[in-house]
PDB file of N, CA, C and O in Angstrom:
ATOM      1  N   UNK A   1      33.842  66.032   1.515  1.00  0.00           N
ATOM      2  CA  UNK A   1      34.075  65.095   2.602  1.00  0.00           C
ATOM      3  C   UNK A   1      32.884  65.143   3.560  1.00  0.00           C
ATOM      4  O   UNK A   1      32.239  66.181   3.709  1.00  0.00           O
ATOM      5  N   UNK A   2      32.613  64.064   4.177  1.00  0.00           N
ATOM      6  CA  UNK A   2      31.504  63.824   5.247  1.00  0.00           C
ATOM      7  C   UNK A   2      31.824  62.660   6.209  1.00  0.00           C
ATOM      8  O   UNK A   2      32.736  61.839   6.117  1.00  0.00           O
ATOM      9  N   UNK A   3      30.999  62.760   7.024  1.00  0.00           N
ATOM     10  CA  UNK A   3      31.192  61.597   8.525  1.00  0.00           C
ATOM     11  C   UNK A   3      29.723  61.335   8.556  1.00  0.00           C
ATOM     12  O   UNK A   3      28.818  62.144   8.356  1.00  0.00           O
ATOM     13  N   UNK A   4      29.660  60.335   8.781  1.00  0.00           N
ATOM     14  CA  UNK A   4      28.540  59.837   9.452  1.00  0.00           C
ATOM     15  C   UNK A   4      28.075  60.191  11.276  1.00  0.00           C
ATOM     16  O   UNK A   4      28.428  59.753  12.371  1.00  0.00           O
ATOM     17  N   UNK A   5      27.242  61.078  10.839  1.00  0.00           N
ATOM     18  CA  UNK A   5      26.516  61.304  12.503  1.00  0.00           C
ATOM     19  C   UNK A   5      25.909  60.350  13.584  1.00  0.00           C
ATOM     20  O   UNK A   5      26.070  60.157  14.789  1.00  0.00           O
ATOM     21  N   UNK A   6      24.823  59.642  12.174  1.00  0.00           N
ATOM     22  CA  UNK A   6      24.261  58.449  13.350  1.00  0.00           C
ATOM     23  C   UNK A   6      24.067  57.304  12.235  1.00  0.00           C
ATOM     24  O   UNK A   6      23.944  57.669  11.066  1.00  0.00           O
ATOM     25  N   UNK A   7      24.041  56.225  12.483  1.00  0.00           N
ATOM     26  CA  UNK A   7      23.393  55.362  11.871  1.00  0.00           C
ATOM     27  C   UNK A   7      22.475  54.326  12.776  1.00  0.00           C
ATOM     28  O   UNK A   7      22.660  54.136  13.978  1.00  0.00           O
ATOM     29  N   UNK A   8      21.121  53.486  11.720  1.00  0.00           N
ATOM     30  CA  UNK A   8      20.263  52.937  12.175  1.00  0.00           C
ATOM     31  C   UNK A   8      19.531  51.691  11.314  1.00  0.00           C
ATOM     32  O   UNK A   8      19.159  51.957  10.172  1.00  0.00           O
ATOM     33  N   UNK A   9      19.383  50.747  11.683  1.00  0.00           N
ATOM     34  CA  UNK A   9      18.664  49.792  10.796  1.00  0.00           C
ATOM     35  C   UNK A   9      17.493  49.699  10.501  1.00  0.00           C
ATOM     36  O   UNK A   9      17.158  48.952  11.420  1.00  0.00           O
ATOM     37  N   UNK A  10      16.552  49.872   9.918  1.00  0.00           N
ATOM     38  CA  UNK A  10      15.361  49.547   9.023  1.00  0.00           C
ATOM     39  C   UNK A  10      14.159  49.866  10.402  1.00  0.00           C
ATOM     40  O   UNK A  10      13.336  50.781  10.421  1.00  0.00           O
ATOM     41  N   UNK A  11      14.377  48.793  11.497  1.00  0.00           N
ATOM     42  CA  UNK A  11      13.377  49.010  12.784  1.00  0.00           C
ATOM     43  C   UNK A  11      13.937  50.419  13.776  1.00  0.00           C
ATOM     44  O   UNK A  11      13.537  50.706  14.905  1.00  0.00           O
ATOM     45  N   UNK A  12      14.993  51.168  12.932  1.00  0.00           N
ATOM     46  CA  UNK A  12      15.732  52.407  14.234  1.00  0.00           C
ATOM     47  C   UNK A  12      16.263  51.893  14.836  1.00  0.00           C
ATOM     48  O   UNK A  12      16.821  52.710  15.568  1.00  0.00           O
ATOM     49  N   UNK A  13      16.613  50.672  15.168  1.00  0.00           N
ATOM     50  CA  UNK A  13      17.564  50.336  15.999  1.00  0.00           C
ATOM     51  C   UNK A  13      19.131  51.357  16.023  1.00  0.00           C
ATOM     52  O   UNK A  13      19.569  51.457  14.877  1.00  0.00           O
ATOM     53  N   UNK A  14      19.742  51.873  16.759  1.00  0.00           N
ATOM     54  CA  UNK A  14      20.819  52.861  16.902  1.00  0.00           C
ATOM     55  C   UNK A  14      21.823  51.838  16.739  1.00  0.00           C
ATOM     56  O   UNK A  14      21.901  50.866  17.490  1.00  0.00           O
ATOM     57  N   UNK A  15      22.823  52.117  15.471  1.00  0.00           N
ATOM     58  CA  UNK A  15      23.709  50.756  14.962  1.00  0.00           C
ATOM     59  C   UNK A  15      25.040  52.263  15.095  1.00  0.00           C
ATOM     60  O   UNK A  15      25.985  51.883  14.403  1.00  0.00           O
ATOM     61  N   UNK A  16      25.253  53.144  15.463  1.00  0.00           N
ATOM     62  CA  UNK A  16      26.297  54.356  15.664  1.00  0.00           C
ATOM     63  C   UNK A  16      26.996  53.609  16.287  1.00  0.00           C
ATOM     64  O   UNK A  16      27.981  53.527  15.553  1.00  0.00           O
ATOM     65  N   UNK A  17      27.248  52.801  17.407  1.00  0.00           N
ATOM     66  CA  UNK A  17      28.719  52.185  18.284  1.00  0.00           C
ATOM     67  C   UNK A  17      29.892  51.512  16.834  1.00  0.00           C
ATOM     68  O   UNK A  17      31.099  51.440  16.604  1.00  0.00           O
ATOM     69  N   UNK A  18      28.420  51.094  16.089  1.00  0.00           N
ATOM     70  CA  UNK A  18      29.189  49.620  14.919  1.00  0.00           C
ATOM     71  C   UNK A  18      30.107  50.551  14.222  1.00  0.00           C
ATOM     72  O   UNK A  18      31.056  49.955  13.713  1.00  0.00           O
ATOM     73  N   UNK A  19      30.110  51.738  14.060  1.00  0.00           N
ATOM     74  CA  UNK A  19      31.032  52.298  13.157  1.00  0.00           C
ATOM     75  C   UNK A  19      31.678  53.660  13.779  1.00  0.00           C
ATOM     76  O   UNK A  19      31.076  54.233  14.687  1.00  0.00           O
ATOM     77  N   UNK A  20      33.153  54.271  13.181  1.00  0.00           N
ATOM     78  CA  UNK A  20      33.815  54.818  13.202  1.00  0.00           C
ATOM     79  C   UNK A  20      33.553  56.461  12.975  1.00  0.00           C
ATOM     80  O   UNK A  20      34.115  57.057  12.057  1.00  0.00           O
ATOM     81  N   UNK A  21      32.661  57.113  13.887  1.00  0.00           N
ATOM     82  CA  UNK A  21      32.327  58.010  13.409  1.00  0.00           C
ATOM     83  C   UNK A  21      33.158  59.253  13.149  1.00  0.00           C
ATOM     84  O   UNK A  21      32.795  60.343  12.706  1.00  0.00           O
ATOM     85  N   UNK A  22      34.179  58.896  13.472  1.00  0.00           N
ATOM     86  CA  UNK A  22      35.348  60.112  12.863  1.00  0.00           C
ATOM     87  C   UNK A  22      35.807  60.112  11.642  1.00  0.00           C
ATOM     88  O   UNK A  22      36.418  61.089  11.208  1.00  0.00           O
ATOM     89  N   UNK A  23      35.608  59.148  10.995  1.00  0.00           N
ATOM     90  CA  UNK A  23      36.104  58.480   9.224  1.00  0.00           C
ATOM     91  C   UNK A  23      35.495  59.727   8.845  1.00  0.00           C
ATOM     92  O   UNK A  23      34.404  60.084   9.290  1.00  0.00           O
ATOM     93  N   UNK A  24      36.503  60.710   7.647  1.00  0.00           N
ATOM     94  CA  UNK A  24      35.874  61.067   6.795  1.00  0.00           C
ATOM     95  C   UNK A  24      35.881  60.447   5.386  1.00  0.00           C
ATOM     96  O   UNK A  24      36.799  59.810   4.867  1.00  0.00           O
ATOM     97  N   UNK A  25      34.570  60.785   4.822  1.00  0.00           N
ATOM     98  CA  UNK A  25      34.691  59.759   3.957  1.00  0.00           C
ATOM     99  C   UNK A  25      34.091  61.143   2.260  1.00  0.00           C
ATOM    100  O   UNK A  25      33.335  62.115   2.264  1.00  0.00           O
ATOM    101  N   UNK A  26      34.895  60.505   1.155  1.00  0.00           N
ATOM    102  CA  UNK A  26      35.140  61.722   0.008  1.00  0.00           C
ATOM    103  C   UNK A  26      34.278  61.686  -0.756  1.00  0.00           C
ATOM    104  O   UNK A  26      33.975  62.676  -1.421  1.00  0.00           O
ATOM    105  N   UNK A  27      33.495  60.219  -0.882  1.00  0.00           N
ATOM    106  CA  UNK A  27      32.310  60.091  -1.661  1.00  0.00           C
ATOM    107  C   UNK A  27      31.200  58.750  -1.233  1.00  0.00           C
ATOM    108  O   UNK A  27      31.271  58.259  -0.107  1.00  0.00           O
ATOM    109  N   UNK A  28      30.494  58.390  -1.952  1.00  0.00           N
ATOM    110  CA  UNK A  28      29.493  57.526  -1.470  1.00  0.00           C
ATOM    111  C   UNK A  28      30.273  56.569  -1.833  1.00  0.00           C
ATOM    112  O   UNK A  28      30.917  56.407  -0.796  1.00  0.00           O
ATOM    113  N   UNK A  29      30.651  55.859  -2.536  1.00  0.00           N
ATOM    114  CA  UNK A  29      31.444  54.726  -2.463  1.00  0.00           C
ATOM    115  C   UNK A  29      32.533  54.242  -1.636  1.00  0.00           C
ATOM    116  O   UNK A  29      32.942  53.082  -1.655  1.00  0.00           O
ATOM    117  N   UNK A  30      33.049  55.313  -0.807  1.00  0.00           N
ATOM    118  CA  UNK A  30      34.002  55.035   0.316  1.00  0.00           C
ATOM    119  C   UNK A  30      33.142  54.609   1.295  1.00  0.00           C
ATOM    120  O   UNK A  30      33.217  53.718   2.141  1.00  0.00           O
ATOM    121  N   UNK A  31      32.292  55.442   1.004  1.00  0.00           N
ATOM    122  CA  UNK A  31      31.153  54.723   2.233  1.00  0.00           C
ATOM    123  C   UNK A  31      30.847  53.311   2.208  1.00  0.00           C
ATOM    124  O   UNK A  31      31.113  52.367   2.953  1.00  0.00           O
ATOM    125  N   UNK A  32      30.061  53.481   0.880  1.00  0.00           N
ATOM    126  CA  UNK A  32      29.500  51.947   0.947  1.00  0.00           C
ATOM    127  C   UNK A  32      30.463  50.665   0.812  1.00  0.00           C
ATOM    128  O   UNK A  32      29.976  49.534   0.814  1.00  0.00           O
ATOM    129  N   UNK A  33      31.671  50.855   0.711  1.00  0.00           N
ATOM    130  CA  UNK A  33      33.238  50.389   1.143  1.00  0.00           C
ATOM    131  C   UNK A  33      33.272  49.787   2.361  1.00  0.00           C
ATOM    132  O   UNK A  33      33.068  48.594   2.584  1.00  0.00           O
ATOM    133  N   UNK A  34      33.615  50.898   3.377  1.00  0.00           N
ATOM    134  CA  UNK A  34      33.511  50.860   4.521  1.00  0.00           C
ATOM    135  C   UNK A  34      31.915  50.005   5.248  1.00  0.00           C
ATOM    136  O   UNK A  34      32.098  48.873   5.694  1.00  0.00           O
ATOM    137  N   UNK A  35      30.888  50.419   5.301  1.00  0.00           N
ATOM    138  CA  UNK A  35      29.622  49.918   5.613  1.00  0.00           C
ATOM    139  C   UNK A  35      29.890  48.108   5.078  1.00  0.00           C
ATOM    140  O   UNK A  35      30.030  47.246   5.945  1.00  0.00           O
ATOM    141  N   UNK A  36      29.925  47.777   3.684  1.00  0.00           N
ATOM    142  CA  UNK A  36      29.777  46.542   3.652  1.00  0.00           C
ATOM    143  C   UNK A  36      30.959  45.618   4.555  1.00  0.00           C
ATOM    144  O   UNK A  36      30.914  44.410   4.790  1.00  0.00           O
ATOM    145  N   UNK A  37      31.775  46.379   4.875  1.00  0.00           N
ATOM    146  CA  UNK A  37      32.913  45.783   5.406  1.00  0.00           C
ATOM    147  C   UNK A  37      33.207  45.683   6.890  1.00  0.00           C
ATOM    148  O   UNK A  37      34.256  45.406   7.472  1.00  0.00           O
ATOM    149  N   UNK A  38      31.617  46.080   7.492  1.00  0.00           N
ATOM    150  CA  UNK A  38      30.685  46.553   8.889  1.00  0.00           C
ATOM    151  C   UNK A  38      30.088  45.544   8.794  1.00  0.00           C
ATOM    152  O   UNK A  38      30.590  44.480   9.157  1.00  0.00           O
ATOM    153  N   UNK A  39      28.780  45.637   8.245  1.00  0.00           N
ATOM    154  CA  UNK A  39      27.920  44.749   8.098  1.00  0.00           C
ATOM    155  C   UNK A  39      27.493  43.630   7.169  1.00  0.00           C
ATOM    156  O   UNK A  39      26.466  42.953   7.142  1.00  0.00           O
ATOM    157  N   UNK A  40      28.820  43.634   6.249  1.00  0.00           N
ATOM    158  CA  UNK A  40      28.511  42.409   4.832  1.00  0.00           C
ATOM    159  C   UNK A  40      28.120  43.493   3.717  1.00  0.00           C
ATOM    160  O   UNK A  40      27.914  44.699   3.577  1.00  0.00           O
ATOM    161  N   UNK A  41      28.161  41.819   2.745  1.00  0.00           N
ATOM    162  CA  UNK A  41      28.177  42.497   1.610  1.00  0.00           C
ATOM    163  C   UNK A  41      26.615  42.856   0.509  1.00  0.00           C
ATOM    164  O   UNK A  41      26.359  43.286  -0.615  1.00  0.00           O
ATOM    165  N   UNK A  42      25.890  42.330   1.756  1.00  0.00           N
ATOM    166  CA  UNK A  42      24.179  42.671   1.628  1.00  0.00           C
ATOM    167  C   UNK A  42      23.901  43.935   1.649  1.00  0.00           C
ATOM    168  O   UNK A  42      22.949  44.314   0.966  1.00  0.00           O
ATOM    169  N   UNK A  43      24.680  44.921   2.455  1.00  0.00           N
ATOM    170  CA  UNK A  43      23.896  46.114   3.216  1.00  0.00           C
ATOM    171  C   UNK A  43      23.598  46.887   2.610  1.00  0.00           C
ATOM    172  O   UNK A  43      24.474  47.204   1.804  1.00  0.00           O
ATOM    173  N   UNK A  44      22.490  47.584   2.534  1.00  0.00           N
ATOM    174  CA  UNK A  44      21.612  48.754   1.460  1.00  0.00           C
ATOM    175  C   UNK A  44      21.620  50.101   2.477  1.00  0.00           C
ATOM    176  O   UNK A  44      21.436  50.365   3.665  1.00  0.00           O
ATOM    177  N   UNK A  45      21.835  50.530   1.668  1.00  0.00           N
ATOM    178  CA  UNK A  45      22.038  52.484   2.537  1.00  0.00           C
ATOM    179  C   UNK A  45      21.473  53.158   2.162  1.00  0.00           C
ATOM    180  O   UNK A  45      21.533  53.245   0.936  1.00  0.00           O
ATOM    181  N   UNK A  46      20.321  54.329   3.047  1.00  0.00           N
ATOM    182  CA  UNK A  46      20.176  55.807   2.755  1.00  0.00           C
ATOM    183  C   UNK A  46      20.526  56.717   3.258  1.00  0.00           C
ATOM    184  O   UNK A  46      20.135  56.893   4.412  1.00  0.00           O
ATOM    185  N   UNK A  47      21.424  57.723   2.633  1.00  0.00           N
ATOM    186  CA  UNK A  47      21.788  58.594   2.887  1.00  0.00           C
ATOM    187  C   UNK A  47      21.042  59.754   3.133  1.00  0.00           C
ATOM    188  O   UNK A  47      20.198  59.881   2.246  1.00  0.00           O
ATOM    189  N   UNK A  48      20.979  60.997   4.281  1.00  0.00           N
ATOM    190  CA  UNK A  48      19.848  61.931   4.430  1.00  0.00           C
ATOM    191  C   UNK A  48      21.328  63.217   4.494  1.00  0.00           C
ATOM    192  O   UNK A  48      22.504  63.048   4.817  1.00  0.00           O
ATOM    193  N   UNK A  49      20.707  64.250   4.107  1.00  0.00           N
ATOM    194  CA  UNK A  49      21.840  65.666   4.291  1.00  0.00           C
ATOM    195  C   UNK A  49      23.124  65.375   3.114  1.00  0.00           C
ATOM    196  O   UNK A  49      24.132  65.956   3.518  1.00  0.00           O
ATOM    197  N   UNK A  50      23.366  64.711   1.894  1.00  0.00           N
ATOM    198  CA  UNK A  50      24.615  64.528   1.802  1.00  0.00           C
ATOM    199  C   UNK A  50      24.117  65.109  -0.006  1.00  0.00           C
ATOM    200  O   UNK A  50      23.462  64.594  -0.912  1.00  0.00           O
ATOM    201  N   UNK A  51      24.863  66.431   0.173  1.00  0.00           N
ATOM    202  CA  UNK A  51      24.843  66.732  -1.525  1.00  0.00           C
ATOM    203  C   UNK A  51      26.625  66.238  -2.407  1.00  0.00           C
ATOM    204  O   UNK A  51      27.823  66.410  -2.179  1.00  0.00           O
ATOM    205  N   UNK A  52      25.845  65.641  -3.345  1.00  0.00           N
ATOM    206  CA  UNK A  52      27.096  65.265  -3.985  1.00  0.00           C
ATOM    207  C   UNK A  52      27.429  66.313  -4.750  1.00  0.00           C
ATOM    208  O   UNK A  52      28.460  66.284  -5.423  1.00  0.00           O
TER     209      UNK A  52
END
């Protein structure tokens, strides 16, 4: 399980308000679940710290 600490868009912009940072989430696909359902169904993610 993991939470997201911070998130940011491409220029750093600080996008952390847009999401729920208490969600834990069980794998990368809950994530990217959740995220497209934030920001659409475009959104591309990197993940930093997260061993599967």
């Amino acid at each position: 399980m993991f939470q997201i600490e911070s998130i940011s868009d491409e220029e750093g912009n600080d996008l952390s308000k847009e999401v729920d940072q208490g969600v834990h989430y069980p794998n990368l696909d809950a994530l990217e679940e959740d995220l497209k359902s934030i920001f659409g169904e475009d959104v591309t993610f990197e993940v930093e710290g997260y061993d599967d």
